[in-house]
C-alpha positions as CSV (number, residue, x, y, z in Angstrom):
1,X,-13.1,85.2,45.2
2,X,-9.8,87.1,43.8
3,X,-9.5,87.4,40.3
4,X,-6.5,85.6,40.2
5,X,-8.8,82.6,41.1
6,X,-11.2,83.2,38.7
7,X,-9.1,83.4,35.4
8,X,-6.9,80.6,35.8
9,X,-10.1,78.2,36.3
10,X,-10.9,79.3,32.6
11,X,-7.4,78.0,31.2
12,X,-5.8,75.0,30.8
13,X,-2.9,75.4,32.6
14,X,-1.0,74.7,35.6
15,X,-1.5,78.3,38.0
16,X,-4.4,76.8,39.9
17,X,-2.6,74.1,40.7
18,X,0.6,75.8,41.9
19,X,-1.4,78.2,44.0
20,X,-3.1,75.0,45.4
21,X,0.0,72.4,46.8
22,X,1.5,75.9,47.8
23,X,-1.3,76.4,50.1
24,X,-1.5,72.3,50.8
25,X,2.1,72.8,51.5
26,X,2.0,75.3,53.9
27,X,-0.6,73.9,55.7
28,X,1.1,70.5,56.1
29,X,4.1,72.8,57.5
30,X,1.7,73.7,60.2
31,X,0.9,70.8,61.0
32,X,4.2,68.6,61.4
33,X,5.7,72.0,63.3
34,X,2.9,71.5,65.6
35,X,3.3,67.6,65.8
36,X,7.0,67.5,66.5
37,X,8.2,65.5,64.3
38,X,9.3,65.9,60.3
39,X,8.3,62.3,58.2
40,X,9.8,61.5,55.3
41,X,7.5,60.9,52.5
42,X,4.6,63.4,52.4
43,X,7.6,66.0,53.1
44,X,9.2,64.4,49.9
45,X,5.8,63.8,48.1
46,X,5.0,67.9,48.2
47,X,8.8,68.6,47.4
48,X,8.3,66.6,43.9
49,X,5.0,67.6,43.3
50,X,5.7,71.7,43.4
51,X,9.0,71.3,41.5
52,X,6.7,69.4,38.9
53,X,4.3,72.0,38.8
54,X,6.4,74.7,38.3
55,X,10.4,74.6,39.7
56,X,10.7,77.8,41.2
57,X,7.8,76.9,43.6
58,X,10.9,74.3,45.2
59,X,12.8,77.1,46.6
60,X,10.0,79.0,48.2
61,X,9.0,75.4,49.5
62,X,12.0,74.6,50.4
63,X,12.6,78.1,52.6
64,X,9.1,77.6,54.3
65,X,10.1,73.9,55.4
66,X,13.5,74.4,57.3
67,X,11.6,77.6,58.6
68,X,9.1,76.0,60.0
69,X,11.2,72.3,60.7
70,X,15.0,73.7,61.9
71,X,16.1,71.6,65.1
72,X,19.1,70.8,67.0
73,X,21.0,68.9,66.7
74,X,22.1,69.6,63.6
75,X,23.1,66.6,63.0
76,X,20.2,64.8,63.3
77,X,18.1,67.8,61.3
78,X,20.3,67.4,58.6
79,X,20.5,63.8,58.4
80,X,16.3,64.2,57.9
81,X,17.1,66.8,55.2
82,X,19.5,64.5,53.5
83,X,16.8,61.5,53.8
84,X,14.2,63.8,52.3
85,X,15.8,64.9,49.5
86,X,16.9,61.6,48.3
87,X,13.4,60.3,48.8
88,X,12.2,63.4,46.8
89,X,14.9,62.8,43.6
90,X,13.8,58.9,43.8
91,X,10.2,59.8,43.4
92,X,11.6,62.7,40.6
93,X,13.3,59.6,38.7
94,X,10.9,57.4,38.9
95,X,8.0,60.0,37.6
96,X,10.4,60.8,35.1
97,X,10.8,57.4,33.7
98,X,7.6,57.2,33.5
99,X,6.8,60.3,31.4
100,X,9.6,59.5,29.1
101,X,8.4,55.6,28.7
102,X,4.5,57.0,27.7
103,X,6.0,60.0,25.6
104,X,8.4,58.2,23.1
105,X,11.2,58.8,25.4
106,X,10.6,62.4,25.7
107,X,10.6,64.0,29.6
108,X,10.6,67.5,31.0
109,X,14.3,67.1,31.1
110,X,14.2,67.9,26.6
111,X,12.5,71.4,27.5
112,X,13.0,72.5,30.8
113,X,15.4,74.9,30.1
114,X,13.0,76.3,27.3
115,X,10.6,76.2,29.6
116,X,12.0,78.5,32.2
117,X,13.3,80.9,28.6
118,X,10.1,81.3,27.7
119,X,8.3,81.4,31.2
120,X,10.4,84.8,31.6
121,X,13.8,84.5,31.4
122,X,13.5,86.0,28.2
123,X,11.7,88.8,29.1
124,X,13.9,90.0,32.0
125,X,14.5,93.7,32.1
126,X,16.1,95.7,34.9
127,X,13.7,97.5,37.0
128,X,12.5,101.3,36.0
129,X,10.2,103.2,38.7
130,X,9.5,105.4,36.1
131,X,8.6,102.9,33.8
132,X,7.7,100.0,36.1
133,X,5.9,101.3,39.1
134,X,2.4,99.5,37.7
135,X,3.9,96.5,38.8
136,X,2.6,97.0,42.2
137,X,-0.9,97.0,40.7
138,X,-0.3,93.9,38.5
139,X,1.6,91.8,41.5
140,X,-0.6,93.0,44.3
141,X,-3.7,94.4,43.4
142,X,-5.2,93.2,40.0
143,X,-5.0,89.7,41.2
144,X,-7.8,90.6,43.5
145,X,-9.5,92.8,41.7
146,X,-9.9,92.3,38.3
147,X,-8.5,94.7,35.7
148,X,-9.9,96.8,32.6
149,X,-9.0,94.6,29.4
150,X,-7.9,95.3,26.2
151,X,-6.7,93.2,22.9
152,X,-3.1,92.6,22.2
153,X,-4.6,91.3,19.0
154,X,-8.1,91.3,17.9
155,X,-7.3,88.7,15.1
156,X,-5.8,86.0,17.6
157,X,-8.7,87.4,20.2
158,X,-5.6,87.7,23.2
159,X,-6.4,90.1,25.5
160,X,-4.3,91.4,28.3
161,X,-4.6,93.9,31.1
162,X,-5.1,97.4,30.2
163,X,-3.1,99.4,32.7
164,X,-3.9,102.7,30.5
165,X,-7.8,102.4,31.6
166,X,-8.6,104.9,34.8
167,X,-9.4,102.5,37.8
168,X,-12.4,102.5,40.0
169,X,-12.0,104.9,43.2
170,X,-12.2,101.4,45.4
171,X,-9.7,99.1,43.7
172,X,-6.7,100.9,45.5
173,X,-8.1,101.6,48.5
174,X,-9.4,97.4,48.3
175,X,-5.6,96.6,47.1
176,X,-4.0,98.6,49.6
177,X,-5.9,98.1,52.6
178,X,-4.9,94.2,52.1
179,X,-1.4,94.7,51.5
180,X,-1.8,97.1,54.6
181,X,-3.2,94.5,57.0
182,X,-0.3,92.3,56.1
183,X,2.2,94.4,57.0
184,X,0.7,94.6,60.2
185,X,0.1,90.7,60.5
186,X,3.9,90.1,59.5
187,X,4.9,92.8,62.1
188,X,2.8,90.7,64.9
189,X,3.9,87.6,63.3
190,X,7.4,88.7,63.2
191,X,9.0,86.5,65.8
192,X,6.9,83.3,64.6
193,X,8.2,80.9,62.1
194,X,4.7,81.3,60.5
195,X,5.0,84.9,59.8
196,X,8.8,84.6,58.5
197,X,7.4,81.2,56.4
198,X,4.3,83.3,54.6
199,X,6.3,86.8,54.3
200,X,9.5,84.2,52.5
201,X,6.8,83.4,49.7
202,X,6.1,87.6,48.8
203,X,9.7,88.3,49.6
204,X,11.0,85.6,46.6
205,X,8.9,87.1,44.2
206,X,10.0,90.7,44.6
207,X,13.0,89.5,44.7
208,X,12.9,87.3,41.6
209,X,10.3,89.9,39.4
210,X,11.8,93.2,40.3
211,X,15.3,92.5,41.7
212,X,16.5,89.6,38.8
213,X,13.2,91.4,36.8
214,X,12.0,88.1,35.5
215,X,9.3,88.8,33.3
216,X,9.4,92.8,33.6
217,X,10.0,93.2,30.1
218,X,6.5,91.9,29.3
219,X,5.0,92.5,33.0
220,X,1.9,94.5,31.6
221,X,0.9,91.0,30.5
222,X,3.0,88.3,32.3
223,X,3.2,89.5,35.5
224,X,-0.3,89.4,36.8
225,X,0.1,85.5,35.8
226,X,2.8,85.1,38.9
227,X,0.5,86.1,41.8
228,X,-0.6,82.4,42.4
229,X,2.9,81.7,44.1
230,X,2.4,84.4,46.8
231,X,-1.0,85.9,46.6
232,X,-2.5,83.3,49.1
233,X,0.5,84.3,51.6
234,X,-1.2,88.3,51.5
235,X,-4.7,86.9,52.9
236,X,-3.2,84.8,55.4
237,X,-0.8,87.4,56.8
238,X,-4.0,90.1,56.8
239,X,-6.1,87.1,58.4
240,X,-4.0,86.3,61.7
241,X,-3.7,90.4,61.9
242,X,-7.3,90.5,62.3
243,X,-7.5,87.2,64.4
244,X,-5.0,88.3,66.9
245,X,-6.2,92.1,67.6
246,X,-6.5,92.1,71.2
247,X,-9.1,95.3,71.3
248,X,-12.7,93.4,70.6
249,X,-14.3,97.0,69.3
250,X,-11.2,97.2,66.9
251,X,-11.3,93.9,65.8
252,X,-15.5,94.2,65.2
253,X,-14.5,97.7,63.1
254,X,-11.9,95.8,61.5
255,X,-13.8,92.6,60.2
256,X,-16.6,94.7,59.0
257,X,-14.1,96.7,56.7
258,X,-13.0,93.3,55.8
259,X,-16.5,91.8,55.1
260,X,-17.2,95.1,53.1
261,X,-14.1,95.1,51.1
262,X,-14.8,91.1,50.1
263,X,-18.5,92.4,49.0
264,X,-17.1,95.3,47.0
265,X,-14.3,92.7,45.2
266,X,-16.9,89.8,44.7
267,X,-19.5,92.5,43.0
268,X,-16.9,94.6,41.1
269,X,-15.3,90.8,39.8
270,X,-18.4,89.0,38.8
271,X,-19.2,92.7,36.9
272,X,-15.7,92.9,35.2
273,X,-16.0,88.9,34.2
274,X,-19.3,88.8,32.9
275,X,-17.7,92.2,30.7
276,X,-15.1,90.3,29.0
277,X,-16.4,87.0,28.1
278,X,-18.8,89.0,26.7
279,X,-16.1,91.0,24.8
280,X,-14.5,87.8,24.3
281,X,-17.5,85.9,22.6
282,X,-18.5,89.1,20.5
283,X,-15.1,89.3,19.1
284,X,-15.1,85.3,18.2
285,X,-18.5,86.1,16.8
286,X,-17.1,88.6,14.5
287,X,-14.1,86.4,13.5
């Protein structure tokens, strides 16, 4: 269970959810790509319900459905899109009405701007290797495996990651390994509208946290929060790398380095949880 996983079942807010119709989403993707045919309301129904959750999840869902849908003739393909997309803004309206008419006519439209300001617009920074090369840990790897902690202030008891504490010898070879593997499942997949569809999800976020920088100016604590929009795109990359390997004696090697590495990140998570709502409860305790 990555870490990612683990923390955002302990708040009350959206992450696990995003994460969740991302993966629904991609698995309905599958599924119509292998039916044939592209119908008009679930399509619509998932298109509403990510740009609800959280907007930017509508352009990565977007990209992975004319991926995984694009037909001649054009003209009929873009007729469907056109009969999506309005059935998508009707349901939009009408769950907007809706909101407004049980929140004394207050809808996301009042705050959605603020919303995106302070999700990270307002901490956007250009890039800095020097300065920003952590980010590879807190995109990548820390979502897996979770990080040291420390308090950004004991008197509000918020703690963040502590990308100052040494790291365990395993955690990057863990980390890396699964970035490595896939690489190597988007270099098999790499002529399959699958592999571009899961490699568009990690290729948004780079370019939307290190290229724009959205969020860099705070990434030591916000950026570990964005993983749920691509993380799930890593595993199933590495996945059909291992599924595919033609060698049966590489691919036996190769799912017990697997098996090991998801012992080693289940033991060194539950260990590193069980630490900090510890620390967490002794610090309320001393409040």
């Amino acid at each position: 269970m990555s870490s990612y996983t683990l923390f955002t079942s302990l708040i009350p807010d959206s992450y696990a959810y995003a994460e969740f119709f991302l993966i629904l989403s991609v698995l309905y993707l599958q599924y119509i790509k292998a039916q044939g045919r592209i119908p008009i309301l679930p399509v619509a129904s998932l298109a509403a319900t990510n740009f609800g959750i959280t907007s930017t999840n509508l352009i990565t869902f977007l990209f992975a459905f004319v991926i995984m849908t694009f037909e001649r003739p054009l003209s009929h393909y873009f007729k469907r899109l056109l009969m999506i997309g309005g059935a998508a803004l009707g349901i939009v309206a009408v769950l907007t009405f809706v909101q407004a008419w049980t929140n004394h006519g207050i809808s996301w439209i009042h705050n959605w701007g603020a919303g995106l300001a302070n999700g990270g617009f307002k901490y956007m920074a250009p890039f800095s290797l020097m300065h920003h090369w952590k980010i590879v840990y807190m995109l990548f790897i820390h979502p897996v495996l979770t990080p040291a902690t420390a308090f950004m202030d004991p008197n509000l008891v918020a703690f963040a990651t502590d990308l100052h504490a040494p790291l365990p010898w395993y955690v990057s070879i863990v980390g890396c390994g699964l970035m490595f593997l896939a690489l190597l499942g988007f270099m098999r997949m790499g002529r399959s509208r699958e592999g571009w569809m899961l490699a568009g999800f990690i290729l948004f976020a780079l370019w939307l946290h290190i290229g724009l920088g959205f969020g860099l100016e705070a990434f030591e604590y916000d950026m570990y929060l964005y993983a749920g929009h691509f993380l799930f795109a890593l595993f199933l990359l590495g996945g059909r790398c291992t599924i595919e390997l033609k060698s049966p004696l590489l691919r036996r090697w190769l799912l017990a380095g697997v098996g090991l590495s998801a012992c080693v990140t289940l033991v060194h998570n539950a260990v590193r949880h069980a630490h900090i709502l510890a620390f967490i409860n002794a610090a309320y305790a001393n409040m």
